[in-house]
VOLUMRO-755421 format. One line per 5 residues: number of its first residue (from 1); their letters; for each residue y, x, z of C-alpha. Coordinates in Angstrom, 2 decimals. Layout:
# VOLUMRO-755421
NUM> a> Y,X,Z; ...
This chain:
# VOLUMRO-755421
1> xxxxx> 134.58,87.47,101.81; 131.68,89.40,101.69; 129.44,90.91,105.25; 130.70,94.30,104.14; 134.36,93.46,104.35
6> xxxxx> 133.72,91.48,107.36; 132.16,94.35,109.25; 135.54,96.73,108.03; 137.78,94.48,109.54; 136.26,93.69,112.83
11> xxxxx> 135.87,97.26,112.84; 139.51,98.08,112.58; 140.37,95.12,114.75; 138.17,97.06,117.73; 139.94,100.39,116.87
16> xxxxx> 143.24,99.13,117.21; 141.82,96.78,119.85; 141.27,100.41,121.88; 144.71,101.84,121.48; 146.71,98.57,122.31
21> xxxxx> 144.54,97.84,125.38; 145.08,101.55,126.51; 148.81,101.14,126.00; 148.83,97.76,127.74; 147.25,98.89,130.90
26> xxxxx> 149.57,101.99,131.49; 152.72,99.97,130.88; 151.12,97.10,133.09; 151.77,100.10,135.70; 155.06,101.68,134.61
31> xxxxx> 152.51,104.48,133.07; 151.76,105.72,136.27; 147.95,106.66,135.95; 146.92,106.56,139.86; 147.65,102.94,140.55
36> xxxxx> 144.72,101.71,137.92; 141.26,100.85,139.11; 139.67,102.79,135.59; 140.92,105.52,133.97; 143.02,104.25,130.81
41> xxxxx> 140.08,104.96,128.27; 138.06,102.23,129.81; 140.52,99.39,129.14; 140.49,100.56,125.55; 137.04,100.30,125.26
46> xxxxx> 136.73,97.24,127.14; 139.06,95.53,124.01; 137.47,96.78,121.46; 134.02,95.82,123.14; 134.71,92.26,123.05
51> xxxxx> 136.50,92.73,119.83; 133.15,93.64,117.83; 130.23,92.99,119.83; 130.18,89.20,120.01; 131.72,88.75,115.89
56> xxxxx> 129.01,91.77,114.92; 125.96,90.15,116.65; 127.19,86.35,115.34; 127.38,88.74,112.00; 124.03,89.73,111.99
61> xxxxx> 122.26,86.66,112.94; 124.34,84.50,110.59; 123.40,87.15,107.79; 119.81,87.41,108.44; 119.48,83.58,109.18
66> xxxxx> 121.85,81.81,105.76; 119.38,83.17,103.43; 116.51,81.40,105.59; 117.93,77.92,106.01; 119.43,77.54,102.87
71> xxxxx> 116.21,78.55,100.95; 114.43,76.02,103.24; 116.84,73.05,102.12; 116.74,73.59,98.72; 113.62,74.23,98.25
76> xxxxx> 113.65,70.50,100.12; 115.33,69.11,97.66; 112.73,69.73,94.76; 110.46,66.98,93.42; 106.90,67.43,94.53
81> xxxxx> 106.18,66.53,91.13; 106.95,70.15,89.98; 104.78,72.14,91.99; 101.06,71.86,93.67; 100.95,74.44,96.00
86> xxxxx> 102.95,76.16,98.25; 102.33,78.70,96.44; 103.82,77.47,92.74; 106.94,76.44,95.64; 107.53,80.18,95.70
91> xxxxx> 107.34,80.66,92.50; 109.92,77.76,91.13; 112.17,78.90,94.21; 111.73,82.83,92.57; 113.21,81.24,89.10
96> xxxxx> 115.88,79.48,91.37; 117.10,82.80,92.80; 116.99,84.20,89.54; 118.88,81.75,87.62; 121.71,81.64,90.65
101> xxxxx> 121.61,85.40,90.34; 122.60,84.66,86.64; 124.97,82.28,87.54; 126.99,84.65,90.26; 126.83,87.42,87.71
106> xxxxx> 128.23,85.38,84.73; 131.36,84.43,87.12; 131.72,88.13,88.00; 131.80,89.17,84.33; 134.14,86.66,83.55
111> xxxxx> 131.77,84.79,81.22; 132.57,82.01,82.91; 134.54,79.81,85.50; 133.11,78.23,89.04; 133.88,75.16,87.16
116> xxxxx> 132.26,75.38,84.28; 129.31,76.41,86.35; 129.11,73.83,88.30; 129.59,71.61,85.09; 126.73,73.53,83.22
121> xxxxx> 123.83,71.29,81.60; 120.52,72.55,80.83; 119.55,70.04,77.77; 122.50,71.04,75.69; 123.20,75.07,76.64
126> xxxxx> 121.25,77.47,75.70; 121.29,78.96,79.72; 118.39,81.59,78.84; 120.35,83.48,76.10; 123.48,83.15,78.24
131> xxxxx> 122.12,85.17,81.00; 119.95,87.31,79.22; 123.86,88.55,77.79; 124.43,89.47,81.28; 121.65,90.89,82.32
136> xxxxx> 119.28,88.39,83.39; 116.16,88.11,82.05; 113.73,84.93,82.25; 110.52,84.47,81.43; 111.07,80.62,80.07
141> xxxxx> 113.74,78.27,79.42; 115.82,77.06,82.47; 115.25,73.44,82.85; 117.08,70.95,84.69; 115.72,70.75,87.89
146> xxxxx> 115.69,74.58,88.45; 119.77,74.77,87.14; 120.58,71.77,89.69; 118.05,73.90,92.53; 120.43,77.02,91.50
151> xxxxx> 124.04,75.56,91.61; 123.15,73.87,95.01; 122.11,77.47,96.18; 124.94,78.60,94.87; 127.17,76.16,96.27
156> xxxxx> 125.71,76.59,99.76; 125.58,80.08,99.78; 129.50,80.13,99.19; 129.84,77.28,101.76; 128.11,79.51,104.27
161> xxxxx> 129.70,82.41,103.09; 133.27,80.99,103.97; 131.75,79.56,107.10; 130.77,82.54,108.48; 134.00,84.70,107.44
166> xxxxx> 136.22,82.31,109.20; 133.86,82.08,112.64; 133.46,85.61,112.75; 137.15,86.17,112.39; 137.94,83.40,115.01
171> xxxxx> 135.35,85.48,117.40; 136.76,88.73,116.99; 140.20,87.52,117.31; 139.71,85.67,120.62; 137.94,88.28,122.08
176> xxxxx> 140.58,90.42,121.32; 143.36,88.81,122.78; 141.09,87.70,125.75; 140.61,91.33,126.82; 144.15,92.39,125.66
181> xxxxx> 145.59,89.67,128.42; 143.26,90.99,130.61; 144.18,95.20,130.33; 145.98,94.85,133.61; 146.38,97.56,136.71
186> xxxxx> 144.08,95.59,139.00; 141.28,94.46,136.44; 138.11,96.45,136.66; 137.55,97.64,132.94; 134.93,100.18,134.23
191> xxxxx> 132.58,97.81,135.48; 132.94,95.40,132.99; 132.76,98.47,130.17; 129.52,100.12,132.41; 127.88,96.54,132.68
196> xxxxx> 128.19,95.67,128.52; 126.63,99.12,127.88; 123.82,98.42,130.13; 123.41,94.84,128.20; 123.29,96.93,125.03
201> xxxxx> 120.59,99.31,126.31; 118.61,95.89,127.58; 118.86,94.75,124.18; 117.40,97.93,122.64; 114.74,98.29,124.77
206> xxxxx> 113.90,94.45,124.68; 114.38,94.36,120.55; 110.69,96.52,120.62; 109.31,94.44,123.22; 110.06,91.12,120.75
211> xxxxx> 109.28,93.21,117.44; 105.54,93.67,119.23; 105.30,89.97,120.43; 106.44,88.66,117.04; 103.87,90.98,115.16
216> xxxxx> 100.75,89.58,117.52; 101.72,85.95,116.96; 102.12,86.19,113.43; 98.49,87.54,113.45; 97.25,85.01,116.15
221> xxxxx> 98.69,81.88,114.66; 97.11,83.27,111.31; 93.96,83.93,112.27; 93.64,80.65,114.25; 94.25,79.14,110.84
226> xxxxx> 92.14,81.39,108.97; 88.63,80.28,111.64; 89.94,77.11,111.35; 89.20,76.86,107.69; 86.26,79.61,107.73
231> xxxxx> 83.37,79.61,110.70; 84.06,82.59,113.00; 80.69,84.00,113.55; 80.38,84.54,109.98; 83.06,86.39,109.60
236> xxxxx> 82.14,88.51,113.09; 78.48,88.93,112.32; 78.34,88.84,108.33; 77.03,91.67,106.42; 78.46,90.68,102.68
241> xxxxx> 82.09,90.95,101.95; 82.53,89.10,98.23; 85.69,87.22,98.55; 85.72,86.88,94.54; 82.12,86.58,93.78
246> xxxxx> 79.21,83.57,93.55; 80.08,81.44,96.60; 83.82,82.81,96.78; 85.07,82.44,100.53; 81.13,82.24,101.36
251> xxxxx> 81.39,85.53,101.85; 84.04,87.38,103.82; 81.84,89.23,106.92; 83.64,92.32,107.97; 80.99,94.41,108.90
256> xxxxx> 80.80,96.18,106.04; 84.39,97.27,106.03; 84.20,97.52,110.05; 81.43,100.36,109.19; 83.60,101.93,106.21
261> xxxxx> 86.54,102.63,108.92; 84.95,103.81,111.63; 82.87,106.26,109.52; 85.71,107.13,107.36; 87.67,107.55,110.28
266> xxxxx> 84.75,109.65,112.18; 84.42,112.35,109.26; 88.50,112.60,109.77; 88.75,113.43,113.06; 85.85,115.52,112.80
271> xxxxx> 87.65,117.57,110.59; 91.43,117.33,112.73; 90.48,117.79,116.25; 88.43,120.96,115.64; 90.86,122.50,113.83
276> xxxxx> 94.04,121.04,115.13; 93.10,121.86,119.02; 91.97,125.34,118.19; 95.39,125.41,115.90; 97.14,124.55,118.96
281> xxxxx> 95.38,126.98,121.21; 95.98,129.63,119.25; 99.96,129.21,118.78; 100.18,128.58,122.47; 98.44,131.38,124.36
286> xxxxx> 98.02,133.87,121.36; 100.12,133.90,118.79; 103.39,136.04,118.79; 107.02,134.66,119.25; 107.33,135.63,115.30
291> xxxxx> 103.77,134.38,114.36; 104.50,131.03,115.65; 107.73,130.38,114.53; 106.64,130.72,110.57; 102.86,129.00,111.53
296> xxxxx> 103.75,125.71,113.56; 106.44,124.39,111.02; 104.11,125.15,108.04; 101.37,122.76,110.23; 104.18,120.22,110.52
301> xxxxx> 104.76,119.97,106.91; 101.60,118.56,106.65; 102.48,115.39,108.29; 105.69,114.67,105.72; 103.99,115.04,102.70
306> xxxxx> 103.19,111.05,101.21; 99.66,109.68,101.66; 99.82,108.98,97.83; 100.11,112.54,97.69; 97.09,113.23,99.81
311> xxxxx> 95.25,110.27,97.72; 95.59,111.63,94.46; 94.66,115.52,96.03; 91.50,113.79,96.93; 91.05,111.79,93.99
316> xxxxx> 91.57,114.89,91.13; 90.20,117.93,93.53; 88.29,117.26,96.56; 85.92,114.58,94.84; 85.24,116.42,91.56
321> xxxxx> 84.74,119.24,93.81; 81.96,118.43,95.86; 80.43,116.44,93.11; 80.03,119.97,91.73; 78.05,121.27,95.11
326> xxxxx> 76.27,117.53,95.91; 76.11,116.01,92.76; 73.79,115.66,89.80; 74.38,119.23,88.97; 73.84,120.08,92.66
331> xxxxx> 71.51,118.62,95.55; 71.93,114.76,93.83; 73.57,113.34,96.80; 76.46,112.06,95.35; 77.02,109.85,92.08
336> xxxxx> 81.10,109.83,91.88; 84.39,111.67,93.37; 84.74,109.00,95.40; 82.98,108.50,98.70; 83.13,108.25,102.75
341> xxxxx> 82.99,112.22,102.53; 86.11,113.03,100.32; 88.53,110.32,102.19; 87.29,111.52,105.20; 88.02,115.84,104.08
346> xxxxx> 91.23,114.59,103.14; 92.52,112.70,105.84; 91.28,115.11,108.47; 93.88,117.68,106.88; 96.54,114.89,106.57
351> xxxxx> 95.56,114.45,110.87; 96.09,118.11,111.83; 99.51,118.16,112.17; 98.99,115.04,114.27; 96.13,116.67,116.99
356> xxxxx> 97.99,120.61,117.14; 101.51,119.74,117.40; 100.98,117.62,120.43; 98.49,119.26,121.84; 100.57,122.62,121.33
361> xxxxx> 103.49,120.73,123.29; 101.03,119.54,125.85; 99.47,123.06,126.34; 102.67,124.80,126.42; 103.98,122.13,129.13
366> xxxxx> 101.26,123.29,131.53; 103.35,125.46,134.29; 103.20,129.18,133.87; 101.97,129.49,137.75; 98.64,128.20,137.40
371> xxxxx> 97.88,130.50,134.85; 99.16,133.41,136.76; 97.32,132.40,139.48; 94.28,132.72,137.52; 95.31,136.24,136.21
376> xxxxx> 95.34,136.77,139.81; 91.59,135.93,140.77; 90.48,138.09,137.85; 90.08,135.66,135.22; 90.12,136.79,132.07
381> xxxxx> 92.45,134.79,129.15; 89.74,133.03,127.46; 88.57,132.08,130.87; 92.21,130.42,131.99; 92.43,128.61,129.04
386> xxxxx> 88.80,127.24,129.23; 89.20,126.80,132.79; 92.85,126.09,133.86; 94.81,125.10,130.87; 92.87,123.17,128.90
391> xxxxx> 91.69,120.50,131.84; 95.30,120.70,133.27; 96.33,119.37,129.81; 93.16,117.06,128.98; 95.31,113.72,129.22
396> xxxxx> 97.62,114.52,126.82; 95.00,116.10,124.45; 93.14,112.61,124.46; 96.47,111.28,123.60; 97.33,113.59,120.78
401> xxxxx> 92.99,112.65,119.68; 94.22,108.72,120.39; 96.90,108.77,117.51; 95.36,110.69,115.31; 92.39,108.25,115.64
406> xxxxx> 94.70,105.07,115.34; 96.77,106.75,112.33; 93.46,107.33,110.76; 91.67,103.86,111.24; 95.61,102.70,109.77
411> xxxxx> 95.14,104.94,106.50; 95.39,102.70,103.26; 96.12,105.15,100.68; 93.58,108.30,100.87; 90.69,105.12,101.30
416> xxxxx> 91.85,103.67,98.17; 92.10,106.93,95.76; 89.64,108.90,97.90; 86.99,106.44,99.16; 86.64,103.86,96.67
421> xxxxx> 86.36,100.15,96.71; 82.87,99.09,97.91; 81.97,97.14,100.56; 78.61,98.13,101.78; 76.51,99.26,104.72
426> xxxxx> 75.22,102.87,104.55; 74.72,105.93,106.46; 75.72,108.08,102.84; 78.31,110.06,103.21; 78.78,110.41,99.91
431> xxxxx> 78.21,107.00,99.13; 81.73,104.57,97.79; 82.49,102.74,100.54; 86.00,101.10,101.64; 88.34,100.06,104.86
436> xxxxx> 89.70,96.84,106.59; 93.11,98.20,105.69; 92.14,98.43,101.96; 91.09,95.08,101.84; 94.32,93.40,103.42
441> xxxxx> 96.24,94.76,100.94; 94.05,93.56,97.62; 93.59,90.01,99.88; 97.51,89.81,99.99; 98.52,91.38,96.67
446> xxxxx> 96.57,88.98,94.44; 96.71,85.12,92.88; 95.26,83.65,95.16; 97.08,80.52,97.52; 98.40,81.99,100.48
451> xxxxx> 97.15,78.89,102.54; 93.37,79.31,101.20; 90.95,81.67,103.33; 90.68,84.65,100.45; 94.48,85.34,101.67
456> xxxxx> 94.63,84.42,105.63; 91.41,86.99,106.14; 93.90,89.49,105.65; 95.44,88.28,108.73; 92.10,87.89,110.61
461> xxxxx> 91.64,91.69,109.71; 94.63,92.74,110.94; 94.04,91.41,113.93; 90.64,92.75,114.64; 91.99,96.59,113.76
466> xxxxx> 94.92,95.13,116.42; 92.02,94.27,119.15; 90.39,97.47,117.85; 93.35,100.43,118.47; 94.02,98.40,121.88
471> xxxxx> 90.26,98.80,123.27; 90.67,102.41,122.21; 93.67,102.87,124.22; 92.53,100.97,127.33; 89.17,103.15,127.02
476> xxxxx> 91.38,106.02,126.76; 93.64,105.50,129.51; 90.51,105.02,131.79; 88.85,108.20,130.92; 92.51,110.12,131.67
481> xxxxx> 92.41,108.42,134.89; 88.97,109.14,135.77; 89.43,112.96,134.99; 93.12,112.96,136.74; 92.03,111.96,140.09
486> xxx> 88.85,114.39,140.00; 90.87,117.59,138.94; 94.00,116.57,141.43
């Protein structure tokens, strides 16, 4: 039985699970409502709680963690005489999964039996042609070790399959007719109802909590690996980043892309937090009710259009644009459409939206008594904004500033399209230059051994832009301090 089914029949079992235990506790009491502790919904609830929490959350783990362990054992089970690398492991275990994909498929079209699966022999069937009928396409012939990797996957997967529909039915069931016994007068269904909510609001918060630790140790244990194979102050202090050229890993120093970043990054906020906090100004103490109802949504549409989108706007009309005013043709400052100064153009409009909405929210959230108060001492408008609003709302505008400055130093696509590909130190603007984000991607997405250093510096990047966003939030949260304590 597949998770789907599984989930539509614990599901049912904690619907009727609330209507039996309702009916159980008011004929526990001859139906008189008064002489139970809860009101009648409570015991209902309290069934069908124990009905599907503990089967869906043995559901979801079993789900997420099958796939895990039985990869992990077959991919045991292969000779070490058929791959190299870990990374030629992935790719036998890829043609595994495929053929067993083949193999499930070929059972479901009726092309053949579970037996004659399992009986299937790669030296004397034609097993490429055979799934290619159904579907499945491979890019060589399927020999012998990979069929026996695939009908053990096969066979496990099913074995797990039928293990987990028969414990998650055994669950459900007992805590069914656990809590159905229980749906009596006396029992206290509220508190054990109020008490499994707060659990599930424990787990929520804590799942973010985990998701954030899990993140920073994947990076730390990564990186430790990374210096381990790769000295530390080289990569720290290095100004040449050539992970592919004379001397391969020789050269990985992230200076170069530390510099393409924060300049990047500089020419984009430069462009949003001018025009985003005078944005927000503007729709909060000047604009009309009608005015900024149509403005302020047409801001936030900025911030759902796709960064591809933006990419390729700076790629076919920013860059050939200014190469027109500072090119060749021009002043001679710039050689091609892509440089620091058209990511930077580009992402500062994608950051807008970012730096006026919140700061619009922030502005507005300032209480209407301080600025009357200033009407009242003869200020003028421009004055109580300069003067009352604006440092009244300062912490939350170096928020709004803060994410826009950690969504831009996070930008992949615009850097690619817009900014180009070259590592290099330079005070150009309109010189090719590229990010540490940039780079993490082309380290992860190529050939190269994901043990070796060219693909582990990816994780040593990430976690210097990690150490990075966190000083500028510490930093950040000082400076709000500071001001907070001198203007209360």
């Amino acid at each position: 039985m597949s998770a789907f089914w599984l989930l539509v029949i614990i599901l049912a079992l904690a619907v009727l699970g609330f209507v039996l235990g309702r009916a159980r506790a008011l004929a526990s009491v001859g139906g008189d409502r008064r002489k139970l502790h809860s009101l009648p919904s409570f015991y209902g609830y309290n069934v069908a709680m124990l009905a599907l929490v503990p089967a869906l959350l043995v559901l979801c783990l079993w789900v997420i963690l099958q796939p895990i362990v039985i990869h992990a054992s077959v991919a045991g089970a292969i000779p070490e005489t058929h791959y190299e690398s870990s990374g030629q492991l992935n790719l036998v275990m890829s043609d595994v999964a495929r053929v067993a994909e083949g193999l499930d498929e070929m059972v479901r079209q009726n092309v053949m039996t579970r037996e004659g699966i399992a009986a299937l022999d790669a030296d004397s069937t034609d097993l490429r042609a055979q799934l290619a009928q159904v579907g499945v396409a491979l890019g060589g012939e399927v020999s012998p070790t990979i069929l026996s990797a695939a009908q053990a996957l096969r066979a496990r997967s099913e074995t797990g399959t039928l293990a987990l529909t028969v414990v998650v039915l055994i669950i459900a069931a007992g805590g069914f007719l656990f809590a159905l016994r229980s749906s009596t007068g006396d029992f206290h269904a509220r508190n054990r109802v109020e008490t499994g909510v707060k659990l599930l609001l424990i787990g929520a918060a804590s799942l973010a909590i985990l998701t954030t630790i899990g993140i920073v140790l994947s990076l730390v244990f990564n990186t430790i690996s990374f210096f381990g194979m790769f000295p530390m102050t080289d990569f720290l202090f290095g100004t040449v980043w050539s992970p592919e050229g004379r001397g391969g890993s020789e050269h990985l120093g992230i200076l170069p892309l530390l510099w393409g970043t924060l300049y990047i990054s500089l020419v984009a906020l430069l462009v949003a937090v001018p025009i985003g906090l005078f944005a927000a100004i503007y729709l909060a103490e000047y604009a009309g009710k009608t005015t900024r109802a149509v403005a302020k949504p047409l801001l936030e549409v900025l911030a759902g259009i796709p960064t591809i989108v933006y990419g390729l706007f700076a790629l076919t009309v920013v860059g050939p644009m200014l190469v027109g005013v500072f090119g060749a043709d021009g002043l001679g400052w710039m050689q091609g459409a892509r440089s620091v100064m058209t990511a930077g153009l580009v992402m500062g409009i994608m950051l807008i939206p970012f730096v006026s909405s919140l700061s619009d929210d922030i502005i507005n959230a300032v209480p209407q008594t301080m600025r009357d108060g200033s009407y009242g001492l003869g200020a003028t408008q421009s004055e109580t904004v300069r003067q009352v609003v604006l440092p009244a709302a300062l912490p939350g505008i170096v928020g709004a500033v803060l994410l826009a400055a950690s969504r831009a130093i996070g930008e992949t696509m615009i850097v690619v399209m817009g900014a180009g590909a070259a590592a290099r130190l330079d005070l150009n603007p309109f010189e090719a230059m590229t990010t540490v984000t940039a780079k993490i991607v082309s380290q992860l997405t190529g050939d190269s051994d994901f043990a070796s250093p060219e693909a582990l510096v990816a994780f040593a990047l990430g976690m210097t832009l990690f150490i990075l966003t966190l000083g500028l939030n510490i930093l950040a949260l000082m400076i709000v301090r500071k001001y907070r304590e001198q203007y209360e």
